[in-house]
C-alpha positions in Angstrom: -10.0 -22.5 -22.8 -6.6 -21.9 -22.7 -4.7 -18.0 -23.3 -0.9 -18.0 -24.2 1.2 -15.2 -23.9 4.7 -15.2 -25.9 7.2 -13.3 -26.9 7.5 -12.1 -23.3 10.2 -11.3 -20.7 9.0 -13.2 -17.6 9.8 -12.1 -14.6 10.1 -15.2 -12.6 10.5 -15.1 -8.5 14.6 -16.4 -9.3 15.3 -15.1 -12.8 14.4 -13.3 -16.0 13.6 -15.2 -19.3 12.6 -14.9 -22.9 9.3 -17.4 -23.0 5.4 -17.9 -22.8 2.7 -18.3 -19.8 -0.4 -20.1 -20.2 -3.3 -19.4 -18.9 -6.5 -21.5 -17.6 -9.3 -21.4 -16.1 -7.9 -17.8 -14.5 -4.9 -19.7 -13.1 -1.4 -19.9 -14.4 -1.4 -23.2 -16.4 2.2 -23.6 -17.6 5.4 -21.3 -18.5 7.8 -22.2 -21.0 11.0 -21.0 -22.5 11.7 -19.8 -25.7 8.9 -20.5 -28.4 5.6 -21.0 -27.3 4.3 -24.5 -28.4 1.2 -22.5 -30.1 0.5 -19.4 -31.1 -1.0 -16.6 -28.9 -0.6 -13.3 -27.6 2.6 -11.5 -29.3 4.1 -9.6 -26.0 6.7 -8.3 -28.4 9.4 -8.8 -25.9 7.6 -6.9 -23.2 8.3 -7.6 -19.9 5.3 -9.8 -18.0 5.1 -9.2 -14.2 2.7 -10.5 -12.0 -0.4 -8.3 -10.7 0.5 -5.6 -7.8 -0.5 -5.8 -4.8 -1.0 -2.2 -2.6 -0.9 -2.2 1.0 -1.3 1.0 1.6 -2.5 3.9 -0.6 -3.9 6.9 0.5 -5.3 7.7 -3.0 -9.3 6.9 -2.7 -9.7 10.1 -0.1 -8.2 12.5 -2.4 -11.0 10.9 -5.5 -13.6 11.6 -2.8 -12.3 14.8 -0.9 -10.2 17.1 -4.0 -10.2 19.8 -2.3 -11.0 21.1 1.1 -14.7 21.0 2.1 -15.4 19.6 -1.5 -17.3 15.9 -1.6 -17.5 14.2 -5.1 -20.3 11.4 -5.7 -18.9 8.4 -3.4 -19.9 5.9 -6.1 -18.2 7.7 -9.0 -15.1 8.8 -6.6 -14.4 4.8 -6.0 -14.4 3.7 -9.3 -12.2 7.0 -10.7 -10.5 5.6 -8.0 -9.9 2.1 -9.3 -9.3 2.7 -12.7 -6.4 4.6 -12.1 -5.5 2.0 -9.3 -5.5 -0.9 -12.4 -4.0 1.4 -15.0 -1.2 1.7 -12.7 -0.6 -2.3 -12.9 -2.0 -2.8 -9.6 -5.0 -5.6 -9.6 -5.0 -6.2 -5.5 -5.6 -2.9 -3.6 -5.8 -2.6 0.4 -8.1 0.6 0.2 -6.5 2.7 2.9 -9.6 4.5 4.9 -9.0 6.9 7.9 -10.7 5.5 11.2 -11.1 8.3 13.7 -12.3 12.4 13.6 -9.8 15.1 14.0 -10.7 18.0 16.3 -9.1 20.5 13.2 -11.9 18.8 10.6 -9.5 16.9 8.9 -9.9 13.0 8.0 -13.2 11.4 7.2 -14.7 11.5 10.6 -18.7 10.1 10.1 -18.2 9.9 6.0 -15.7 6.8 6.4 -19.2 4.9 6.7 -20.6 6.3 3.3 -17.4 5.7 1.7 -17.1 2.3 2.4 -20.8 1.5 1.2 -19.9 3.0 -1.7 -16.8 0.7 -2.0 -19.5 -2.2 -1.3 -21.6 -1.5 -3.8 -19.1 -1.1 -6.7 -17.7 -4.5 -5.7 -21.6 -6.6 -5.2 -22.3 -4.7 -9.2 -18.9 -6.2 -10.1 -17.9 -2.7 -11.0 -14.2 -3.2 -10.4 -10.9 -4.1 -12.1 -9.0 -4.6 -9.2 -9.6 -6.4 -6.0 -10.4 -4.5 -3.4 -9.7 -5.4 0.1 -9.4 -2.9 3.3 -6.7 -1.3 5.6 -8.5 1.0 8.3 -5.5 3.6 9.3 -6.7 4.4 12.9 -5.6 7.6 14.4 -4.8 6.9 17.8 -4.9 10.6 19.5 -8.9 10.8 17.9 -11.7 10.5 21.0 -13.9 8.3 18.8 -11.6 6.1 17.2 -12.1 2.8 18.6 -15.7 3.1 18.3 -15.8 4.1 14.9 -13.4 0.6 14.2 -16.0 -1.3 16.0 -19.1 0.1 14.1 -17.1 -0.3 11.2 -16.2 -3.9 11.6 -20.2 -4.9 12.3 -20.5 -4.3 8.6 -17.7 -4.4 6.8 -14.5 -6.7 6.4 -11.1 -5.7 7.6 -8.0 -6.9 6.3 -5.3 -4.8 7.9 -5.2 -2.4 10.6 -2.5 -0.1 11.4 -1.5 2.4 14.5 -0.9 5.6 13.3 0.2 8.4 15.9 0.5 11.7 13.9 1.0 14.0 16.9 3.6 16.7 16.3 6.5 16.5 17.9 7.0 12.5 17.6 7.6 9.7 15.0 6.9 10.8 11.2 6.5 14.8 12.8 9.6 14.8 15.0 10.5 18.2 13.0 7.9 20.4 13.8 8.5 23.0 10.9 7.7 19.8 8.7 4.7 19.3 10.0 3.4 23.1 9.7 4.5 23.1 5.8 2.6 19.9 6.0 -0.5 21.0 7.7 -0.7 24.1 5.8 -1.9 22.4 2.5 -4.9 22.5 3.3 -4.9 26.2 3.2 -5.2 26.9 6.9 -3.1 29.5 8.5 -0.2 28.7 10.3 -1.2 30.8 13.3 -4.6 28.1 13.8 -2.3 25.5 13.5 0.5 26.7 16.1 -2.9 26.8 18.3 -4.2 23.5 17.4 -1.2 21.8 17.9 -0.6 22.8 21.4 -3.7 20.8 22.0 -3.1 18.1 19.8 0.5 17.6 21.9 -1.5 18.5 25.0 -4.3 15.7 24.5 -3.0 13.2 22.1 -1.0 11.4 24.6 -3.4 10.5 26.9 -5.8 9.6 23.9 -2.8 7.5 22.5 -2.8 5.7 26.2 -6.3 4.7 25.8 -7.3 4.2 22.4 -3.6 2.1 21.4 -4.3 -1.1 23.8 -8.2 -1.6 22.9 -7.1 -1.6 19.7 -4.9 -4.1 19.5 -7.1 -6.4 21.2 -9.7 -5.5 18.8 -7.7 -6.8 16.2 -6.6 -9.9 18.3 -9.8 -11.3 18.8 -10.7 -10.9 14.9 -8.1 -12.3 13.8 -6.8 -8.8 12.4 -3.5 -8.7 10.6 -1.7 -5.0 12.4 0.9 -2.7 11.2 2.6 -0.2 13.5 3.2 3.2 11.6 6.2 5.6 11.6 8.2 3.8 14.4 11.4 6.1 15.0 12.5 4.8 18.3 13.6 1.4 19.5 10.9 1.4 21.6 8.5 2.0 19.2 9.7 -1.0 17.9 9.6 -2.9 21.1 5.9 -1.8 21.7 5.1 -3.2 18.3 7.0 -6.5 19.2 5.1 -7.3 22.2 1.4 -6.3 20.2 1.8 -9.0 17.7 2.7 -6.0 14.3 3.1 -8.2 11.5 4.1 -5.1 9.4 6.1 -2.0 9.9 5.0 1.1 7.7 7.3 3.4 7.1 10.0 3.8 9.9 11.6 6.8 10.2 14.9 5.8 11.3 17.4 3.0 9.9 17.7 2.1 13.7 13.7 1.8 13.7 13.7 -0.3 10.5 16.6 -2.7 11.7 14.8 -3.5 14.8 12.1 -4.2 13.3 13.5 -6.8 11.1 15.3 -8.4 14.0 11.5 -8.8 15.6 10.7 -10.5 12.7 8.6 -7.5 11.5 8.4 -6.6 7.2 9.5 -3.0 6.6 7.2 -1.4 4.3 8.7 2.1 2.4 7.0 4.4 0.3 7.9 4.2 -3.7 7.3 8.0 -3.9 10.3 8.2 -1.0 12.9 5.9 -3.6 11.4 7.7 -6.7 11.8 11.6 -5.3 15.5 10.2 -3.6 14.1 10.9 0.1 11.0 11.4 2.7 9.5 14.5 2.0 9.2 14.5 6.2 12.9 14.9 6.2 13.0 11.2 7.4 15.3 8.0 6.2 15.4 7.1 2.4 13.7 4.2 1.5 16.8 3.6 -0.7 19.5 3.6 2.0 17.2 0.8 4.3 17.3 -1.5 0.8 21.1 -1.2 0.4 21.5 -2.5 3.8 18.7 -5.0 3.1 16.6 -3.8 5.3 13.6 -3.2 2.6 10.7 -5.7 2.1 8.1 -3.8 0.4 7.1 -0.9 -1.4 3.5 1.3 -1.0 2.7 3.6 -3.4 1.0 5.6 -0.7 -0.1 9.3 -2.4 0.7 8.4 -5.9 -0.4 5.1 -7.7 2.2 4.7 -10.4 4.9 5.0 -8.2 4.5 1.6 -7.4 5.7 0.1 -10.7 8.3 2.9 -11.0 9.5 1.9 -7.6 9.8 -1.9 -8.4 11.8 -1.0 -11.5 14.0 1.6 -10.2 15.2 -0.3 -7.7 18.1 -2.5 -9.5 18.9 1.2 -10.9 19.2 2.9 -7.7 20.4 -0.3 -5.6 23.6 -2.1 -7.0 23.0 -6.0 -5.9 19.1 -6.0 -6.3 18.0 -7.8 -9.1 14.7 -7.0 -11.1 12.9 -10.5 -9.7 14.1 -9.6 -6.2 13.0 -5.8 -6.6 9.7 -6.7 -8.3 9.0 -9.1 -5.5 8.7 -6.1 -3.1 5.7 -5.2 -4.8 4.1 -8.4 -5.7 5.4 -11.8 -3.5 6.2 -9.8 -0.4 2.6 -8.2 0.3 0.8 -11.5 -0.6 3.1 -13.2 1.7 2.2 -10.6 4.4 -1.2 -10.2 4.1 -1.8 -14.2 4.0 -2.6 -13.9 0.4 -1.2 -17.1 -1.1 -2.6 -17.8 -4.3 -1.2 -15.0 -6.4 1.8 -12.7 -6.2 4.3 -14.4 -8.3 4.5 -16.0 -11.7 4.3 -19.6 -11.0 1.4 -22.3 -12.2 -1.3 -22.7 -9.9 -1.7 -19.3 -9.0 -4.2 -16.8 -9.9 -3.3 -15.2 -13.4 -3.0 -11.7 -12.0 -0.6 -10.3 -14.9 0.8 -6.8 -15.9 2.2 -6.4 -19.6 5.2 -3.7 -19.5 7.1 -1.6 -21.6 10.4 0.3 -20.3 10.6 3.7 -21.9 13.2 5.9 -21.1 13.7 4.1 -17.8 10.1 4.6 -17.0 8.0 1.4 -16.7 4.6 2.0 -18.6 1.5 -0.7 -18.4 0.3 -2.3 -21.8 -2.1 -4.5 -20.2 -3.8 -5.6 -17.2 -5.2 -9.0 -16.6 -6.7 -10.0 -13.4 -7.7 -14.1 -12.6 -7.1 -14.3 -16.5 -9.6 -11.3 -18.0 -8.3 -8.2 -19.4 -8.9 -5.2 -16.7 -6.9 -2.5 -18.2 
């Protein structure tokens, strides 16, 4: 059976036009210009974008973790979870899960295991809207983070791995007054965090050391797509070069994101960072990189919507980036990346992951979710 959807404003991987899509079998089938040969779904001019696709998003935590020492039902956490994830356009989600305990009680620690089953579960039950793959964010300064990986990986699949260092005093924390407003959130005081992170600083290097290497082999020998995290320095870069980083999340530093493209590595930016006009760490605007070209994706990372908002905002806030170009960084850009090559764009033959949207007072709002050709949201 065969679904057409007219009256739209398709936004094509080269252009914008006024046509139809059709839609078979779950796959894009054909797209047309102007009038659709028969009648079908009236998009009333909306614009039709292909499903997003989320790389990194910190979101599922906070749906199972709202406050400090509060749990919420695992189960019912994940698919809160996803509905807001496919409300907000996206239909491919990396779930991002913390790998590795913190001495301060922070992360996951033992619970990334119950969390994960839970993700299992919804997605055997066919519970979910989006697709859910995963993206274990290992913190490297953790004593029991590359054996939590490896239990991790004996029964679940990973998809992406990245190399987060957040000890104070370096990369995303070089500013160490940021990183007490940060770590005060949680409601600690500031005088047990001055005290924790002289021993974070004291014993994260040598943990660093250890657990960065084993990692990186781990995800050599499975085949594991990496990302380096927060790279400030060129030779955070160069490190990343010689491990094999296909992706580069959130540099710091325009000199960090430039030599990461000249390695050949994508440079991912956080949406919430364009949106609010700047890193809330103090560190480089994610719309300065994409003036000088130096953006390839968007993450929404702590807020879901921003993804869409960022895709949209960016031929606004960027003078020279078209809408295809900037939707791209949300949708063609992180298939390409993660090796997933049968969606991301609107061409036939690909999987009919589609988002209907309506601009509203510069704010991009979902109709309509479809992903592999059935209405999700």
């Amino acid at each position: 059976m065969t679904e057409i959807f007219e009256n739209a404003t398709l936004v094509l991987p080269d252009r914008v036009q006024r046509g139809w899509l059709a839609v078979a079998d779950g796959r894009i089938a054909a797209i047309g210009e102007g009038r659709a040969p028969e009648r079908g779904l009236d998009l009333a001019g909306d614009h039709l974008i292909p499903g997003l696709i989320e790389l990194h998003t910190d979101h599922l935590e906070s749906h199972y973790a709202p406050r400090p020492g509060v749990r919420w039902h695992p189960l019912g956490a994940v698919l809160a979870y996803d509905a807001q994830i496919a409300a907000s356009g996206i239909t491919t989600v990396f779930d991002s899960l913390r790998a590795g305990s913190d001495p301060d009680g922070s992360g996951l620690g033992p619970e990334l295991m119950q969390l994960a089953e839970a993700v299992a579960r919804a997605r055997e039950a066919g519970l979910f809207r989006a697709e859910h793959l995963t993206h274990l964010r290992c913190e490297l300064p953790s004593p029991d983070v590359v054996d939590t990986v490896r239990a991790f990986a004996e029964r679940y699949a990973i998809g992406l791995i990245s190399l987060m260092d957040h000890t104070p005093g370096q990369r995303q924390f070089r500013d160490i007054a940021k990183y007490y407003q940060y770590a005060t959130r949680g409601g600690r005081s500031l005088e047990a965090i001055k005290a924790g992170t002289e021993r974070k600083i004291r014993e994260g290097r040598a943990l660093e050391a250890a657990n960065r290497p084993a990692l990186v082999a781990f995800a050599r020998e499975r085949g594991i797509a990496l990302a380096s995290h927060d790279d400030t320095t060129p030779d955070d870069v160069a490190m990343a070069r010689r491990e094999g980083v296909a992706l580069a999340e959130f540099p710091t530093t325009r000199e960090a994101a430039s030599g990461a493209r000249q390695a050949g590595i994508t440079v991912m930016m956080g949406a919430p960072n364009l949106i609010r006009g700047g890193s809330h760490s103090g560190n480089v605007a994610a719309a300065a990189l994409a003036a000088d070209g130096l953006l390839d994706i968007l993450s929404s990372d702590y807020v879901p919507a921003s993804l869409l908002m960022g895709a949209f905002a960016l031929p606004r806030l960027v003078p020279g980036i078209a809408l295809p170009e900037a939707v791209a960084t949300v949708t063609r850009n992180p298939a390409r990346a993660t090796g997933l090559a049968d969606r991301g764009a609107l061409e036939p033959g690909l999987r009919a992951d589609l988002v209907r949207v309506r601009v509203s007072e510069e704010v991009p709002v979902v109709r309509q979710v479809w992903r592999g050709g059935e209405r999700v949201a």
